[in-house]
N, C-alpha and C positions, 0 to 999 in steps of 0.2 A: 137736740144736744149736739155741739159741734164737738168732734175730736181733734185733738193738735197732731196726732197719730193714730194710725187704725189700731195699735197694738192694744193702746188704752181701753176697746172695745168687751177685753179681756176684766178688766178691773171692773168696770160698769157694771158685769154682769153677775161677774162675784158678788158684788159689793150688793148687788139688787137681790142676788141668792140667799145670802149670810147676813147684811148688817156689817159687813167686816173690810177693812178699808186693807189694800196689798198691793202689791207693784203689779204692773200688767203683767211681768213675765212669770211672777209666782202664780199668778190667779190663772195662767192658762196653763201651770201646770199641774194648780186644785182642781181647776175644772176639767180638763184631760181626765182624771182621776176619779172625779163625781161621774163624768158621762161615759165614759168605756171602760170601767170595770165596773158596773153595777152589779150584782149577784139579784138573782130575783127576789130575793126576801128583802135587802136594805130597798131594792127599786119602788117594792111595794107600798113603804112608810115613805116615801117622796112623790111631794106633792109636782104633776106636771108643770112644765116652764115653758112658756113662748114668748121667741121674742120675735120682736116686729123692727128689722134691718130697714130705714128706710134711708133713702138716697145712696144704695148698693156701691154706685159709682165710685163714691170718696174713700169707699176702703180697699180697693183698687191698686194693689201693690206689684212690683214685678214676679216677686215668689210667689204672692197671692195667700201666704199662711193661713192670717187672720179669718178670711171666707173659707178655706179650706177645714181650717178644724170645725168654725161654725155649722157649718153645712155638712161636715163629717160625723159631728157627734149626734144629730138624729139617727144615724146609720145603725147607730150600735147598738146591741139588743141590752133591753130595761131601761133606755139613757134618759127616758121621758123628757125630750126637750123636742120642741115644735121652731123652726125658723122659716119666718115670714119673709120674703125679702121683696123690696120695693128699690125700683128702678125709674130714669125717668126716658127710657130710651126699652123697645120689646129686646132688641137682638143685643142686647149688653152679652147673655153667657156667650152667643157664637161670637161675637167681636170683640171681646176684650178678656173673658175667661181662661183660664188655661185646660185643659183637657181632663187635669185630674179633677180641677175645681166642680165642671163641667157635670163630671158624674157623679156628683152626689148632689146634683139639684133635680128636683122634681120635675117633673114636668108641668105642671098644671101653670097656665097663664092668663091674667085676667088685665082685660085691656079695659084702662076708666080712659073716658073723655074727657078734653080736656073745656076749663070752665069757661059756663057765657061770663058775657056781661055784667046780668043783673046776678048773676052766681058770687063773682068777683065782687061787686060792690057789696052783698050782703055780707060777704066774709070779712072783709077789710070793716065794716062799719061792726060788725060784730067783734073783730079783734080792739077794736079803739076804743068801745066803750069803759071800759076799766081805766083810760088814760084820760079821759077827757079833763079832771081835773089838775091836770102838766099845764095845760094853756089858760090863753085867754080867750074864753068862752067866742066873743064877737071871731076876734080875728081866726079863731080855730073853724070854726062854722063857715067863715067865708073863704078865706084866701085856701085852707086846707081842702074843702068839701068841691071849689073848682079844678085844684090840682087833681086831686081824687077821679073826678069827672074824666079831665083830659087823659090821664092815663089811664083809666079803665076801657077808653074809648079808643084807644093806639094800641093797648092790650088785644080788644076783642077785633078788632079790625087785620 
């Protein structure tokens, strides 16, 4: 899902919570509310949330709010919320995090490889199945399946 601003990040999550559609700035300041004042009895009747931040980078602001509440509100006792977050670079927190951001990320780091060849082609021919009927069958097959070829080929090289 691309954001037009990370702030929107805020309404997503709501929205993914509730069913309830609100401005980003209202919903971060329902959500403020759901996750750092839970008492343990209302915590109890809530069901755990995780979310999975992926491409960390794009929400990358000079204040940094956006990632700081996200990453703040696991902190806070009952909030039951889990934040994943995915990067496409290890040293994103020490290069581009701010220090407050910084401490309320985990430590834990897992490093994926990046994809072969035949990885890349399975993926790409497994995302196009559902479109194949966009074209024309001949020309889709040929002129599409050698572009395919050559950049998977400039990809893995």
């Amino acid at each position: 899902m691309k954001l037009s601003n990370p702030q929107e990040a805020y309404a997503i999550l709501y929205r993914s919570l509730t069913g309830k559609k609100t401005t980003p700035h209202q919903a971060a300041t329902l959500l403020e509310k759901r996750f750092a004042s839970s008492s343990p009895a209302s915590a109890s009747s809530q069901k755990s949330c995780i979310v999975l931040m992926d491409e960390l980078d794009l929400l990358v602001t000079k204040k940094q709010e956006v990632l700081y509440s996200f990453f703040d509100w696991p902190n806070k006792t009952n909030s039951r919320l889990i934040v994943i977050a995915v990067a496409n670079t290890m040293d994103l927190p020490e290069r581009v995090l701010i220090n407050r951001v910084q401490s309320r990320l985990g430590l834990t780091r897992i490093t994926f490889e990046p994809y072969n060849h035949s990885q890349l082609v399975a993926i790409v021919s497994n995302r196009l199945q559902g479109i194949s009927g966009l074209f024309y069958p001949l020309f889709f097959f040929f002129s599409f399946s050698s572009w395919l070829l050559t950049l998977l080929t400039l990809l893995a090289s």
